[in-house]
MITI-169831 format. One record per residue (C-alpha): residue number from 1; x, y, z. Coordinates in pm, whole numbers, plus 50000, padded with zeros to 5 digits. Example, Ala and Ser with C-alpha at 12.3 -4.5 7.8 and 13.67 -1.06 7.14 Angstrom:
<rs>
resi, east, north, up
1, 51230, 49550, 50780
2, 51367, 49894, 50714
</rs>
This chain:
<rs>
resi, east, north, up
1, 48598, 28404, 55752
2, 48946, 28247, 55870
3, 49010, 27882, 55723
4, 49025, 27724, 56145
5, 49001, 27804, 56451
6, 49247, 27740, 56760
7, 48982, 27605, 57058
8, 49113, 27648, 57426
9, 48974, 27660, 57750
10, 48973, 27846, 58084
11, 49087, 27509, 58261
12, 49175, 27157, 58160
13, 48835, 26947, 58144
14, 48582, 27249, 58059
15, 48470, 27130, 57750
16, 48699, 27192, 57464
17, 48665, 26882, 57292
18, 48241, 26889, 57325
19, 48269, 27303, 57174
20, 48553, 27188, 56898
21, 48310, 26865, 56784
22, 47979, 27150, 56783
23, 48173, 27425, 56596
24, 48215, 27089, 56319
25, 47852, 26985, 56336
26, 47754, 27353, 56330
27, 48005, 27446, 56037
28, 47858, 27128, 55853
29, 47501, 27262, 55897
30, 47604, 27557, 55761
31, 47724, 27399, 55427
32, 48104, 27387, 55475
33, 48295, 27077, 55517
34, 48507, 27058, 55862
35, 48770, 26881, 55998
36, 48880, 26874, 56392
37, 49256, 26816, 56469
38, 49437, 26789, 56805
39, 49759, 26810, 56791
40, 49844, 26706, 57145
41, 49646, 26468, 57327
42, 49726, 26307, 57622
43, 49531, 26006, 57830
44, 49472, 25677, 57670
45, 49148, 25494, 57799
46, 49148, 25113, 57645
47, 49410, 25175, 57361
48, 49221, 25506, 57272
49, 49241, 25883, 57269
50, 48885, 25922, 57338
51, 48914, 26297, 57210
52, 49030, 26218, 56880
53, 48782, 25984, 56790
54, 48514, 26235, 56896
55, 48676, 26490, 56669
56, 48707, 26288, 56384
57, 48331, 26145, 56439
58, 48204, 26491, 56396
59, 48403, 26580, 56067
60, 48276, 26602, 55785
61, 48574, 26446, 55525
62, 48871, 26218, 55679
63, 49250, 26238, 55632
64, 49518, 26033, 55805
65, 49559, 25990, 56141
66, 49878, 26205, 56198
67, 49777, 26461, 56011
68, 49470, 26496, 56299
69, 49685, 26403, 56566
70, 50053, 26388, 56552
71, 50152, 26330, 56926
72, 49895, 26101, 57094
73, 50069, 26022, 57491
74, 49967, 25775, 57691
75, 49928, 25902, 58044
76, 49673, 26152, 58138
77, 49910, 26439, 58278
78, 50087, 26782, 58121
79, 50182, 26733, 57800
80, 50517, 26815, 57792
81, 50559, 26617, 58175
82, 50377, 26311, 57925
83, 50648, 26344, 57646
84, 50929, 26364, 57820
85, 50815, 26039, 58010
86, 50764, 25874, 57649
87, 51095, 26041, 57525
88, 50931, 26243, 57286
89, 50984, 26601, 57164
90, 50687, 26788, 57071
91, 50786, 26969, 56759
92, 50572, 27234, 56697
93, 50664, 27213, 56314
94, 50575, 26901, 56303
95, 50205, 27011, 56417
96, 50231, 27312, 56130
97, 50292, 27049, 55846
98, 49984, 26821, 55977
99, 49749, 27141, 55999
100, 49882, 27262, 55646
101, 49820, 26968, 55556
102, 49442, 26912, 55684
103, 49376, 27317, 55520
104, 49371, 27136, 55168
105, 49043, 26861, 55290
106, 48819, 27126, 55419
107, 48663, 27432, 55411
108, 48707, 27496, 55826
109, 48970, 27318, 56041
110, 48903, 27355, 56433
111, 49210, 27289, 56591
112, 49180, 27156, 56994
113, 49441, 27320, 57218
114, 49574, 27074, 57500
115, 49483, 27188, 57851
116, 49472, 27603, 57931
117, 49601, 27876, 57701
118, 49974, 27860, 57900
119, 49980, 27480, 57965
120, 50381, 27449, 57886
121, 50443, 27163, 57588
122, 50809, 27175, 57619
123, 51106, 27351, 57783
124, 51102, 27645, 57565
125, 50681, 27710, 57459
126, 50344, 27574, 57544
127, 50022, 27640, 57386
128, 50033, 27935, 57342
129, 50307, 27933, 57115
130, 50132, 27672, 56938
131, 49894, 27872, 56869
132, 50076, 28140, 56766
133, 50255, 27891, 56461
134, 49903, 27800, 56307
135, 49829, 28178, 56312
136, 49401, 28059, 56425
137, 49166, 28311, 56573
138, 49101, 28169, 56958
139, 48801, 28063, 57023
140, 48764, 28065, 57409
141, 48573, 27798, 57616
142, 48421, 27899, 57950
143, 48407, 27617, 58164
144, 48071, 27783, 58400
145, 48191, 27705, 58788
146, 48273, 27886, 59081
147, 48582, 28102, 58984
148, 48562, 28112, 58635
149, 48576, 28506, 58597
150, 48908, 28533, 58702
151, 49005, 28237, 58439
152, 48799, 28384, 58143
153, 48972, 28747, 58221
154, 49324, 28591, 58212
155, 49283, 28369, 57977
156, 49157, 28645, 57745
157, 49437, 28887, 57835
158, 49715, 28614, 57776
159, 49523, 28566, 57413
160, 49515, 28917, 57332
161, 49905, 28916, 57508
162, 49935, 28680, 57219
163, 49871, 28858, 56898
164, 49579, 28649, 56806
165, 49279, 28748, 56773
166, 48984, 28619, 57026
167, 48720, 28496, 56737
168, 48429, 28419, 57041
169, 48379, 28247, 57333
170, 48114, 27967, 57455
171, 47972, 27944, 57785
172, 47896, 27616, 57924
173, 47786, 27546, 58192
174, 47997, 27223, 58391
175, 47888, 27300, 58716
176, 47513, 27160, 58765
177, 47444, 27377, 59078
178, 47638, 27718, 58954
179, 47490, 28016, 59168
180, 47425, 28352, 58982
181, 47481, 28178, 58599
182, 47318, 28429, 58428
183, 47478, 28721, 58588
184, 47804, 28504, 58556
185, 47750, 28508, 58175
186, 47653, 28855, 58167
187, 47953, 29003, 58389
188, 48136, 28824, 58101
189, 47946, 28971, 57792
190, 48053, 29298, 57973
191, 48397, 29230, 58003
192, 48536, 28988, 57698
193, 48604, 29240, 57344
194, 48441, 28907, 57165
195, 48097, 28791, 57104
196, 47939, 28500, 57310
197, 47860, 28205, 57039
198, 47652, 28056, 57265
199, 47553, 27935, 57631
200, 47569, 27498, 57649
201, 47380, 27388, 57971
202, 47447, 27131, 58161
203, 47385, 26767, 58091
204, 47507, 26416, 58253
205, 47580, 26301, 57893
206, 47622, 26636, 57634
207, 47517, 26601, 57268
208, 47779, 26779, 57009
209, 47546, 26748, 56751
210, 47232, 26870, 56929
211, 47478, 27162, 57059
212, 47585, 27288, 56753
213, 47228, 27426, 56674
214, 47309, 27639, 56962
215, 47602, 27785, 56874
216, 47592, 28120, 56641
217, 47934, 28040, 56413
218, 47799, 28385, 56174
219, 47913, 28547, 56491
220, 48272, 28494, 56467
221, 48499, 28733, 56281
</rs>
């Protein structure tokens, strides 16, 4: 099994950061210390980056702040539209040195993309790319809403596009009053060369840890 894996999303706001903190819990439960990092994160609510500390809550060993996160911006907007307001160049060797670094505390690393698989991070790359650097089997979150075939289908072709290999995906389910879920899921099963780690329903206020018993992690490659 890989050392990490590189969590993105269909969408901005589908749940990466609630999958990245259960693939830690369920890694932990499985014996195997864990560590989340996100490289890029952008939106400060009173003087914090609200999915950092969730990551690092649900590790299971601690290392330094910039190894986990290296470019925290303030405003809650496109990266690389956010560093260029703050004057900052996201250097994506910079981001290989942190996760090279976080490799050596833990048996898993599960790295939190920023945005969709394409969101750009500078004028030359975007996520993808970033992706690309650490060399991490995708693991693909489904964010369950009206329209979120055509996402999962692109998304997965750009990932495949890629290089990298797409590890699994996780279903869940944002959209409280989603018609046709199930057959949503299984057009999906049908159509994605990757197994389904699990399906997360909704909830007003999700539990990470209470998720993670729902997610099969033997399933990824």
């Amino acid at each position: 099994m890989p050392a990490g894996y590189f969590v993105t999303g269909t969408d901005t706001g589908v749940g990466k950061t609630l999958v990245s903190c259960a693939l830690l819990h369920a890694f932990a439960l499985a014996g195997k210390t864990a560590i989340g990092m996100k490289p890029i994160a952008a939106g400060c609510e009173a003087g914090k980056w609200l999915d950092v500390e969730q990551l690092i809550a649900a590790s299971t060993v601690s290392a330094a702040r910039e190894w986990i996160n290296p470019y925290a911006l303030v405003p809650p907007i496109a990266p690389h539209i956010a560093a260029k307001q703050a004057g900052v160049t996201i250097d994506l060797a910079v981001i290989q040195q942190a996760f090279y670094a976080l490799q050596k505390t833990a048996d898993r690393v599960i790295v939190e993309g920023a945005g969709g698989f394409l969101v750009p991070l500078g004028d030359r790359y975007d996520t993808r790319d970033l992706a690309c650097a650490l060399g991490l089997p995708v693991v693909l979150v489904v964010g369950l809403r009206l329209g979120c075939l055509n996402h999962a289908l692109l998304t997965a072709e750009a990932i495949q596009a890629s290089g990298l290999p797409l590890a699994g995906w996780v279903a869940n389910q944002i959209d409280p009053a989603m018609a046709s879920l199930a057959e949503n899921v299984d057009t999906l099963q049908q159509r994605l060369a990757a197994p389904l780690l699990g399906v997360l329903p909704f909830r007003e206020q999700p539990d990470a840890k209470a998720f993670a018993t729902q997610l099969d992690t033997r399933l990824l490659g």
